[in-house]
C-alpha positions in Angstrom: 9.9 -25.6 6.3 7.8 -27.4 3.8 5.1 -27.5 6.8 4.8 -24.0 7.2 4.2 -23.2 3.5 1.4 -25.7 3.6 0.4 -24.3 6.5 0.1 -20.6 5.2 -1.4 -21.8 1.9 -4.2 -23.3 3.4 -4.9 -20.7 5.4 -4.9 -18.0 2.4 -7.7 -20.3 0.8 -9.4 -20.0 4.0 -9.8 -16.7 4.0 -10.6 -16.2 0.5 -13.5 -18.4 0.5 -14.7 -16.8 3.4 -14.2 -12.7 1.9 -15.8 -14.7 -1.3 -19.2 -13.6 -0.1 -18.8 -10.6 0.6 -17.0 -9.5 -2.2 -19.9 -10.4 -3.9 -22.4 -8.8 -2.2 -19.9 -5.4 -2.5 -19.9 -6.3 -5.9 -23.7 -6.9 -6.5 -25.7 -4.1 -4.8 -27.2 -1.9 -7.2 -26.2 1.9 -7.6 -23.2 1.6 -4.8 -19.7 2.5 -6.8 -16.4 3.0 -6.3 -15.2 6.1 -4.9 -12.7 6.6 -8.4 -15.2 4.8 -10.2 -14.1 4.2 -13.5 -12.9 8.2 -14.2 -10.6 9.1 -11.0 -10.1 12.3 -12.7 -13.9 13.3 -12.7 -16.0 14.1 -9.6 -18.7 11.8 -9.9 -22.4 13.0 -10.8 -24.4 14.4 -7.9 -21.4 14.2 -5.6 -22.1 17.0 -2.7 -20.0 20.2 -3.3 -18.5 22.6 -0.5 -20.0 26.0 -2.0 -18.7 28.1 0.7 -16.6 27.8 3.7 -16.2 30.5 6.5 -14.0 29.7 9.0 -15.8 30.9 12.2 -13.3 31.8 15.1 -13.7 28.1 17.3 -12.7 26.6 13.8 -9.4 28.2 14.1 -9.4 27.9 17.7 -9.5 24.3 17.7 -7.1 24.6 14.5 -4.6 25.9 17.0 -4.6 24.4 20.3 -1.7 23.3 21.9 0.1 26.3 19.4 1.7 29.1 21.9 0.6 32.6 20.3 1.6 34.0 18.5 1.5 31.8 15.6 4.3 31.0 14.0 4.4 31.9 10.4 4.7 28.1 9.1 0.9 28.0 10.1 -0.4 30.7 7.5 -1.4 27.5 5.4 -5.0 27.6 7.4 -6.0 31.4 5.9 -6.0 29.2 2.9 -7.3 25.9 4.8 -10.9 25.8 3.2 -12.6 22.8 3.8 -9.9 19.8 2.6 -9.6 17.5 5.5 -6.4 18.3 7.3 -4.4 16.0 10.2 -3.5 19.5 11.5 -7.0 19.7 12.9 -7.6 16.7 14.4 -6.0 14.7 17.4 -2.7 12.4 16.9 -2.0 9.8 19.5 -1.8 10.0 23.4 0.4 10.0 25.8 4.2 10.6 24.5 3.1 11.7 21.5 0.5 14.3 22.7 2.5 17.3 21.6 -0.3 19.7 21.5 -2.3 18.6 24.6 -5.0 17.2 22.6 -5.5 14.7 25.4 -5.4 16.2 28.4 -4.5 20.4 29.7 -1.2 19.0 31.3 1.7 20.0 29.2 3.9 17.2 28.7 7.4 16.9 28.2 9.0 15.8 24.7 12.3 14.8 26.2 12.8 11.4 25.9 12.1 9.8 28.9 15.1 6.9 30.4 12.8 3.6 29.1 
């Protein structure tokens, strides 16, 4: 047991030493901050802004697929969408998991399948 401990220990100093560097050079370059910087509250100075946002009808399309219309009324959050990053929009994972036929046109079974 004592072995393994040794064993990890060393190779925790490893890797520090070696992330050393490049913490540093994160560290060092001039006028790169943190995203939260020191205010998380406070959007930083000369951050971009979103001044308008029109959802344009492929938006929503794409918003939807893989949703049978009509549209159940759980999805009225997108009238309101705007432009926040949403996981509603985007892909999950293949296969199994591929509710909304991101991945492919064939609709796929969410019955568990005998494994």
């Amino acid at each position: 047991m004592k072995h393994r401990f040794e064993h990890a220990a060393t190779l925790m100093a490893v890797m520090l030493i070696l992330a050393l560097p490049n913490i540093a050079q994160a560290v060092e370059k001039p006028g790169v901050g943190f995203v939260a910087g020191l205010a998380p509250y406070q959007r930083p100075e000369g951050a971009p802004v979103i001044k308008d946002f029109t959802p344009d009808p492929a938006w929503r399309a794409r918003a939807l697929t893989g949703v049978v219309a009509p549209a159940p009324a759980s999805l009225r959050f997108l009238d309101d969408q705007g432009a926040w990053y949403t996981p509603f929009n985007h892909p999950g994972g293949p296969g199994y998991y591929d509710l909304r036929q991101w991945f492919s046109d064939a609709p796929q079974s969410t019955a568990k399948q005998g494994r």
